[in-house]
C-alpha positions as CSV (number, residue, x, y, z in Angstrom):
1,X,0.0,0.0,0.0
2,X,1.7,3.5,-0.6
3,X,0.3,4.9,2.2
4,X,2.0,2.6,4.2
5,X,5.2,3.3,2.8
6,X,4.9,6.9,2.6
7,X,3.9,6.8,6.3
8,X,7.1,4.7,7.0
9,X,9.1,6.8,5.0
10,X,8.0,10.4,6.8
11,X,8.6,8.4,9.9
12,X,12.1,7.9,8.9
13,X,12.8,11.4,7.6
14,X,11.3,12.8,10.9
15,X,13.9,10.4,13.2
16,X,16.9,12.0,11.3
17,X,15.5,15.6,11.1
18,X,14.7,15.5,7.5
19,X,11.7,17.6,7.8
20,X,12.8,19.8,4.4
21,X,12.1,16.3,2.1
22,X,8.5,16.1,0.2
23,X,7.6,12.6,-1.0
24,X,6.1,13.4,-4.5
25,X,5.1,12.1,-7.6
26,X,5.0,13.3,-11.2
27,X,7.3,14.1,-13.6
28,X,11.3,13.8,-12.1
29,X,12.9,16.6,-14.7
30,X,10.4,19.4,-13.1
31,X,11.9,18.2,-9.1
32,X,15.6,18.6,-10.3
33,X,16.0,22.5,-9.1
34,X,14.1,21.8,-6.3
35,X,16.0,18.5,-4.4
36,X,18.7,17.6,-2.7
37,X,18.3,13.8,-3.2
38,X,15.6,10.9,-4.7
39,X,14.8,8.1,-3.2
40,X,13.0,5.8,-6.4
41,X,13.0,2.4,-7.7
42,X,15.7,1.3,-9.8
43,X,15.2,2.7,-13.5
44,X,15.7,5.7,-15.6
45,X,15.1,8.1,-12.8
46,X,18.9,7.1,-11.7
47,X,20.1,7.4,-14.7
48,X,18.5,11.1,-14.9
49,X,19.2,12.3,-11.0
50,X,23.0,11.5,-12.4
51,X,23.5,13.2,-15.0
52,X,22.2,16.0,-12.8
53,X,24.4,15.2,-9.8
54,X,21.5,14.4,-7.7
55,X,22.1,11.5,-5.2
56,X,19.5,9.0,-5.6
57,X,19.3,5.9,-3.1
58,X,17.6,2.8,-5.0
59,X,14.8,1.5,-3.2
60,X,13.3,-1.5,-4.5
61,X,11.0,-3.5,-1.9
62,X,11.1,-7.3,-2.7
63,X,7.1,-7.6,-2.7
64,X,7.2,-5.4,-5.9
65,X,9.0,-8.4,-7.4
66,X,13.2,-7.3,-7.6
67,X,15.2,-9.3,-5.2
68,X,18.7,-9.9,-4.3
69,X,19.6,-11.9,-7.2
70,X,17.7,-10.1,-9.9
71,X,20.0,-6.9,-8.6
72,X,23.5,-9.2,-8.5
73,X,22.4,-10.1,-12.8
74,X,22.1,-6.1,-13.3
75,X,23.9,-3.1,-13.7
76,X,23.1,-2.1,-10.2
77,X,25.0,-4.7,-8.8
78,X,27.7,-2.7,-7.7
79,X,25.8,-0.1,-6.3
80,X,23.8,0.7,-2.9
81,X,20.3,-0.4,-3.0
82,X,17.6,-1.0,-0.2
83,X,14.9,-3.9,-0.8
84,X,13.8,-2.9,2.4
85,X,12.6,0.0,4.6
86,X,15.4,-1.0,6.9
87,X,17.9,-0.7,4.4
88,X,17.5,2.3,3.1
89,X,17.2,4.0,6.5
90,X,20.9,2.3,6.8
91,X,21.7,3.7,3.5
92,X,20.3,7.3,3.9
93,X,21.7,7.6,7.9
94,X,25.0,6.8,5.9
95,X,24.4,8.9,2.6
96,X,25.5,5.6,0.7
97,X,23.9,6.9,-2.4
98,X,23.4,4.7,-5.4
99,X,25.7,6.2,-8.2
100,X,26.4,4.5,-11.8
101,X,29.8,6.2,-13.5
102,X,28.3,9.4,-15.8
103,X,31.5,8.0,-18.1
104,X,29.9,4.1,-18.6
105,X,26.0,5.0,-19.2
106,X,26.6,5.0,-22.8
107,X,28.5,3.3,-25.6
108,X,29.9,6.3,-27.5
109,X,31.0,9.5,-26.8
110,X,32.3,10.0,-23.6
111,X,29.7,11.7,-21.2
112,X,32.0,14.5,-20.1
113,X,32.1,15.4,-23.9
114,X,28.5,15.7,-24.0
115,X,27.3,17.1,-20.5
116,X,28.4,19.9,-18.9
């Protein structure tokens, strides 16, 4: 239920004193000026936060279906994630953001040459 998780989540933002976080929903690009961080499944949105130097923490509860090996078999292997609440309060009380290299998301020209 997203109430449930958006309950759990505010719960956890209010025990570290993140009062300034909005959970929202929508289109990403139009939240970029106005965040410090994402918290999101794993999928384009961490591809986007990025390329915008935006830390994003992957959160990916195992009832929506992803579990440990699906992540191991993926690019995201090597990154933080959280398949549960628990985890990603670990990973955001530690700012263990997930992060894929800006210089390996594409097979051409290199990223730097390209983005700002």
């Amino acid at each position: 239920d997203l109430q449930i998780e958006r309950d759990y989540i505010n719960k956890v933002l209010n025990k570290y004193n993140l009062t300034d976080i909005d959970i929202c929903s929508g289109n990403l690009f139009s939240y970029f000026s106005k965040t410090s961080c994402i918290i999101g499944q794993a999928a384009t949105a961490l591809v986007e936060s990025n390329i915008a130097k935006i830390p994003y923490y992957i959160y990916e509860p195992e009832y929506i279906g992803l579990r440990n090996i699906d992540i191991e078999r993926s690019i995201f292997k090597d990154i933080p994630y959280s398949l549960s609440t628990k985890q990603l309060e670990e990973n955001l009380s530690k700012k263990k953001h997930s992060f894929l290299d800006r210089e390996k998301l594409i097979d051409g020209q290199p990223m730097n040459q390209v983005l700002n």
